[in-house]
MMTF fields as JSON, N, C-alpha, C and O atoms, coordinates in Angstrom:
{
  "mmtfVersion": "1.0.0",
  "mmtfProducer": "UNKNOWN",
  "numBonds": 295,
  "numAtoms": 296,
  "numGroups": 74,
  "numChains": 1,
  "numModels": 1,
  "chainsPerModel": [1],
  "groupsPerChain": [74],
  "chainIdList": ["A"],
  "bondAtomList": [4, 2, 8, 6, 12, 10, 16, 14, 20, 18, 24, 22, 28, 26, 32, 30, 36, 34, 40, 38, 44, 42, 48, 46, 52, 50, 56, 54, 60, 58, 64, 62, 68, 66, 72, 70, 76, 74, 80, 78, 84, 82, 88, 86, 92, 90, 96, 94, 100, 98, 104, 102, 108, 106, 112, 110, 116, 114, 120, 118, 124, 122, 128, 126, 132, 130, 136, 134, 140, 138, 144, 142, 148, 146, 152, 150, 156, 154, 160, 158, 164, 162, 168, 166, 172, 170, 176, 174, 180, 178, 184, 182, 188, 186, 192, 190, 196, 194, 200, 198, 204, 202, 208, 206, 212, 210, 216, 214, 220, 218, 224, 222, 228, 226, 232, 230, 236, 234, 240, 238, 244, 242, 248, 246, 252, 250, 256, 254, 260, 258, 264, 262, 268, 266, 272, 270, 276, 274, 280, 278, 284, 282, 288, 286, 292, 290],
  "bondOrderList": [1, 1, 1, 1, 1, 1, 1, 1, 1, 1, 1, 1, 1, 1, 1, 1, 1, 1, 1, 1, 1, 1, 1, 1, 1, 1, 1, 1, 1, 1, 1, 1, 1, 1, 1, 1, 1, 1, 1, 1, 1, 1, 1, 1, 1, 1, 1, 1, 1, 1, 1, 1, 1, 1, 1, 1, 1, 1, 1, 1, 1, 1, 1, 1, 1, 1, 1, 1, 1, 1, 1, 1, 1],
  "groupList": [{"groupName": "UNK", "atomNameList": ["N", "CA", "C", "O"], "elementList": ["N", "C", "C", "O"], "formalChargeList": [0, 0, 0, 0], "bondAtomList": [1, 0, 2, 1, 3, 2], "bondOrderList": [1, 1, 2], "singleLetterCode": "X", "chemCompType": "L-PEPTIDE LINKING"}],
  "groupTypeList": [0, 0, 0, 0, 0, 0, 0, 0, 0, 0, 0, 0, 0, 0, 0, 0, 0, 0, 0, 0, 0, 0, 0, 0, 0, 0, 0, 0, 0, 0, 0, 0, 0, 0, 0, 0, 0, 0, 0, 0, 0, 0, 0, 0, 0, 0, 0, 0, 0, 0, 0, 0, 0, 0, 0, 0, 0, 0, 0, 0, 0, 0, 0, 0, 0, 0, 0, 0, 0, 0, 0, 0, 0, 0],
  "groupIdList": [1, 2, 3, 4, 5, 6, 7, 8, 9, 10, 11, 12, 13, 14, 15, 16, 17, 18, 19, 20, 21, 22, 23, 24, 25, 26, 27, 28, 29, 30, 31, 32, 33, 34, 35, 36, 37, 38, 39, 40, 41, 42, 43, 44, 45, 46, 47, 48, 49, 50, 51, 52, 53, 54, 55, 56, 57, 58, 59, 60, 61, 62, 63, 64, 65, 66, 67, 68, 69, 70, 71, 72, 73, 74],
  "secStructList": [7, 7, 7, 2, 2, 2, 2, 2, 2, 2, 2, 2, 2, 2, 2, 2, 2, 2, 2, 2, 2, 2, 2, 2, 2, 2, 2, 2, 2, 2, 2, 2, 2, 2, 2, 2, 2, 2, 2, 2, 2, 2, 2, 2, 2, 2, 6, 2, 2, 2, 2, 2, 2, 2, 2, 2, 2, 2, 2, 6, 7, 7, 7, 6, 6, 2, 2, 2, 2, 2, 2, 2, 2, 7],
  "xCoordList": [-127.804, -127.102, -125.625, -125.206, -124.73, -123.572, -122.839, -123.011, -122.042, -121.372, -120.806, -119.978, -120.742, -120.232, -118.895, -118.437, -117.938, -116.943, -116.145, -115.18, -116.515, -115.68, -115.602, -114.729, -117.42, -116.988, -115.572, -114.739, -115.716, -115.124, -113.328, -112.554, -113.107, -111.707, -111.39, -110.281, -112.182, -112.053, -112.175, -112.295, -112.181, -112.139, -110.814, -109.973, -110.623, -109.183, -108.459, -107.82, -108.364, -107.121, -107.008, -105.954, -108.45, -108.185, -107.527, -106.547, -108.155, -107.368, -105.751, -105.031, -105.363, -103.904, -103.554, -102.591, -103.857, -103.378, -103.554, -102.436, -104.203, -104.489, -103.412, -102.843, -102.96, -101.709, -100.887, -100.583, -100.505, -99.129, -98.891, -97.83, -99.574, -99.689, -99.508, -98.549, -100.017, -99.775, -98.717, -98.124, -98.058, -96.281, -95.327, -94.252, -95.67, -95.017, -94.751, -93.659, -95.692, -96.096, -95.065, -93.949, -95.416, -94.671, -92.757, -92.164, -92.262, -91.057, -90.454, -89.225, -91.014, -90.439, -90.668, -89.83, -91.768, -91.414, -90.214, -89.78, -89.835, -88.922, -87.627, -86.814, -87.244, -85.955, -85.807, -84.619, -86.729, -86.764, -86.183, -85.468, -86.628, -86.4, -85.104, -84.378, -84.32, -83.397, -81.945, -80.817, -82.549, -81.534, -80.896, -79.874, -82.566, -81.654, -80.683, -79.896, -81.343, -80.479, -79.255, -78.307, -78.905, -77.291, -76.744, -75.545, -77.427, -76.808, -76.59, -75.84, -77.513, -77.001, -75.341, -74.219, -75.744, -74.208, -72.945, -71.765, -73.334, -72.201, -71.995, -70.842, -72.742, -71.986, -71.312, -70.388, -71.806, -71.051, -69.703, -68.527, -70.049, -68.621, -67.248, -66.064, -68.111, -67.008, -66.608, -65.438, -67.406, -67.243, -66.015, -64.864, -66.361, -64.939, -64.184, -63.142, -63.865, -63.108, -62.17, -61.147, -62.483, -62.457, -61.171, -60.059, -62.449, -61.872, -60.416, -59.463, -60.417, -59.819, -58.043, -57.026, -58.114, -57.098, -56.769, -55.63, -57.341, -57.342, -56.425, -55.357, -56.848, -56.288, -55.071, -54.197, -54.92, -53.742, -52.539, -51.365, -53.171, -52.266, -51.783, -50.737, -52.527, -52.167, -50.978, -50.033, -51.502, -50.688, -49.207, -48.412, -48.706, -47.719, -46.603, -45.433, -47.675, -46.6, -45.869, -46.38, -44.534, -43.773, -43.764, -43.682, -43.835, -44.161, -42.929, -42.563, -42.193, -41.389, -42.159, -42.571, -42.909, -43.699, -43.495, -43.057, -43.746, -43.99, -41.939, -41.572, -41.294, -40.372, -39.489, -38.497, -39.999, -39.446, -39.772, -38.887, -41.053, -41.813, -41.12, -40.939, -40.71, -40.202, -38.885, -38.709, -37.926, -36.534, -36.626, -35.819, -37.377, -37.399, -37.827, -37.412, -38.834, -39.019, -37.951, -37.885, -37.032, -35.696, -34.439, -33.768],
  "yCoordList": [-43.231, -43.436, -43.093, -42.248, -44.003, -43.645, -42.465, -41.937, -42.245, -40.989, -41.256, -42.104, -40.884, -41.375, -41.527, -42.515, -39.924, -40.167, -40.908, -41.585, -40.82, -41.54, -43.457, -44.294, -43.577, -44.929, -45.046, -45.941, -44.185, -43.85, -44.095, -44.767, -43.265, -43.312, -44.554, -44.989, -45.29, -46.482, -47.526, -48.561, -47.575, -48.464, -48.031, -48.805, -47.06, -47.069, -47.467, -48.503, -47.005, -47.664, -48.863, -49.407, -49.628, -50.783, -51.42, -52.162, -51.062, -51.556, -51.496, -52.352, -50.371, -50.145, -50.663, -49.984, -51.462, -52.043, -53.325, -53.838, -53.975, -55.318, -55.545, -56.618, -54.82, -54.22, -54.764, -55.94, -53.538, -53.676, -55.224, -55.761, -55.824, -56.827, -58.039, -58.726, -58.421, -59.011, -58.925, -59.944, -57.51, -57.437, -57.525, -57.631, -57.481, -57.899, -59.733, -60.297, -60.168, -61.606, -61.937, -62.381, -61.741, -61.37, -61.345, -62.422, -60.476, -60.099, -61.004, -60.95, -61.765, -62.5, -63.998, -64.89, -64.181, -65.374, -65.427, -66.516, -64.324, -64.305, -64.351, -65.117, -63.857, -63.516, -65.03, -65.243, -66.306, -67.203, -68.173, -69.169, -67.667, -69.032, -68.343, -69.321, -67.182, -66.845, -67.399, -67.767, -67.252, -67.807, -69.046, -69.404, -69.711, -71.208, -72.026, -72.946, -71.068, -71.231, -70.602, -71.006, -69.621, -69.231, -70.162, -70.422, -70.708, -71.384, -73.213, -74.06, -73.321, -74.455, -73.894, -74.395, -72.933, -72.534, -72.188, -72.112, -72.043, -72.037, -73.063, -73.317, -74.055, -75.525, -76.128, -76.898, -75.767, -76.47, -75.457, -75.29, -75.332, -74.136, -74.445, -74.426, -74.818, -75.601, -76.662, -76.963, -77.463, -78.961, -78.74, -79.156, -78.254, -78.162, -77.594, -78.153, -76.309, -76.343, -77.189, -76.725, -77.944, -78.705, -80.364, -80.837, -80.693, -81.221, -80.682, -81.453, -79.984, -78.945, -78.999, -79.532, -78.533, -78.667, -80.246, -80.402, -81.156, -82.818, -82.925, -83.525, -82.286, -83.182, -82.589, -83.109, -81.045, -80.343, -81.026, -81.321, -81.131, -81.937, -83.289, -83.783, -83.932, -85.099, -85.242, -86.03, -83.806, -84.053, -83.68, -84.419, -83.069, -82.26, -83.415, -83.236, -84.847, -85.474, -86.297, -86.82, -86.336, -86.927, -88.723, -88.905, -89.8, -91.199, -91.747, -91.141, -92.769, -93.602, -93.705, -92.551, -94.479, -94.835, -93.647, -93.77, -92.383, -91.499, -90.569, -89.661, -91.081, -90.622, -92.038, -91.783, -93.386, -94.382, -93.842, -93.695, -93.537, -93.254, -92.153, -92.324, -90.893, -89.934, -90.444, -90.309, -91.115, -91.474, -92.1, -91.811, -92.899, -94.6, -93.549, -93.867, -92.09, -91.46, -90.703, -90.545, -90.258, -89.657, -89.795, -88.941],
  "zCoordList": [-87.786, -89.01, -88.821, -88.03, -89.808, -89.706, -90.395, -91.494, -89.475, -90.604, -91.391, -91.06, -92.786, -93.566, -93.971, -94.544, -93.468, -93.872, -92.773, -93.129, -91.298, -90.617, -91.024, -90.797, -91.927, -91.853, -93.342, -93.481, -93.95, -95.028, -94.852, -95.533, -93.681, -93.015, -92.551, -92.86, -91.813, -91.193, -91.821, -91.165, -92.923, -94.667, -94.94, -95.399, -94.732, -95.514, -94.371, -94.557, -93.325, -92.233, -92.058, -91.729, -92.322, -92.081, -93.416, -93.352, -94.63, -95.955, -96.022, -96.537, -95.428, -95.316, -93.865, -93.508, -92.965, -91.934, -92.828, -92.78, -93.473, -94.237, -95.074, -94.879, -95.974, -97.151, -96.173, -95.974, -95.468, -94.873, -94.112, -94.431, -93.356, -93.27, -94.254, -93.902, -95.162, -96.44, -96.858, -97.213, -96.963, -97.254, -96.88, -97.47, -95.396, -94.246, -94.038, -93.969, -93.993, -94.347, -95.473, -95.201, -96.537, -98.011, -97.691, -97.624, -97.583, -97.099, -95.907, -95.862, -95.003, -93.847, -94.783, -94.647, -95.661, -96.05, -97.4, -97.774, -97.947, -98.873, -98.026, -98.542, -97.053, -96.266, -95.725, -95.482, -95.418, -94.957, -96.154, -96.039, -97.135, -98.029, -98.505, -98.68, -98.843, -99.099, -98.273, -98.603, -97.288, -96.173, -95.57, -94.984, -96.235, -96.06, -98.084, -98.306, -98.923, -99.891, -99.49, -100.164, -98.49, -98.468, -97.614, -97.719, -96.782, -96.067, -96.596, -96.11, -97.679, -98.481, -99.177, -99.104, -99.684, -100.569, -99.503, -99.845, -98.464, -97.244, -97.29, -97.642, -97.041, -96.718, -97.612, -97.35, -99.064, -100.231, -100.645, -100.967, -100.559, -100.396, -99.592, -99.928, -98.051, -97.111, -97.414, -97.177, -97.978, -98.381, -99.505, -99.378, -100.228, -101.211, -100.835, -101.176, -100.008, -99.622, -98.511, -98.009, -98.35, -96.889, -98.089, -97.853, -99.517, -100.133, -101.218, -101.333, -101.588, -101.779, -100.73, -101.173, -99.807, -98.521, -98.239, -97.798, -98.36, -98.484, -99.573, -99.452, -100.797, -102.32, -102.546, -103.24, -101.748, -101.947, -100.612, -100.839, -99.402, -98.437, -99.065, -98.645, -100.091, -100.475, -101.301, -101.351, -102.175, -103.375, -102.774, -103.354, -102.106, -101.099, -100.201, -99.865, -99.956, -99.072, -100.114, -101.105, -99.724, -100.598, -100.072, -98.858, -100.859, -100.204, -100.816, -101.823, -100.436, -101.553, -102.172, -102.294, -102.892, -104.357, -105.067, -106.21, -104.583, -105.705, -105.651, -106.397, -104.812, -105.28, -106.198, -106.882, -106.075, -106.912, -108.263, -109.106, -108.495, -109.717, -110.618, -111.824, -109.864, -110.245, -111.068, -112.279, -110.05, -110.209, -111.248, -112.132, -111.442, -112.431, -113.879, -114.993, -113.638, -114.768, -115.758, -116.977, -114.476, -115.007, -115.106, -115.686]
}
């Protein structure tokens, strides 16, 4: 016959090796999906900024047209 409390102990270690496992599991799949949402918001982030530096280089070069436009305004 078995002893009782060792089988007793060996119910619980294994219940708490099972737990920890499960949360472990738990925690690597949350850090996974977290990470590729930051790395969506990294990219959109660059993207405007990227557009951003475009619309401001644009607005910045001076062209005849937009200095005719000016002149002809004032």
């Amino acid at each position: 016959m078995l002893n009782k409390v060792k089988t007793k102990a060996l119910i619980s270690v294994g219940a708490v090796a099972a737990t920890s496992f499960i949360l472990m599991m738990g925690y690597t799949a949350g850090q996974h999906s977290t990470a590729k949402q930051s790395r969506k918001e990294i990219e959109l982030a660059a993207a405007k900024l990227v557009e951003d530096k475009q619309a401001e280089d644009k607005a910045s070069i001076l062209s005849s047209d937009t200095v005719k436009e000016f002149l002809t305004q004032y």
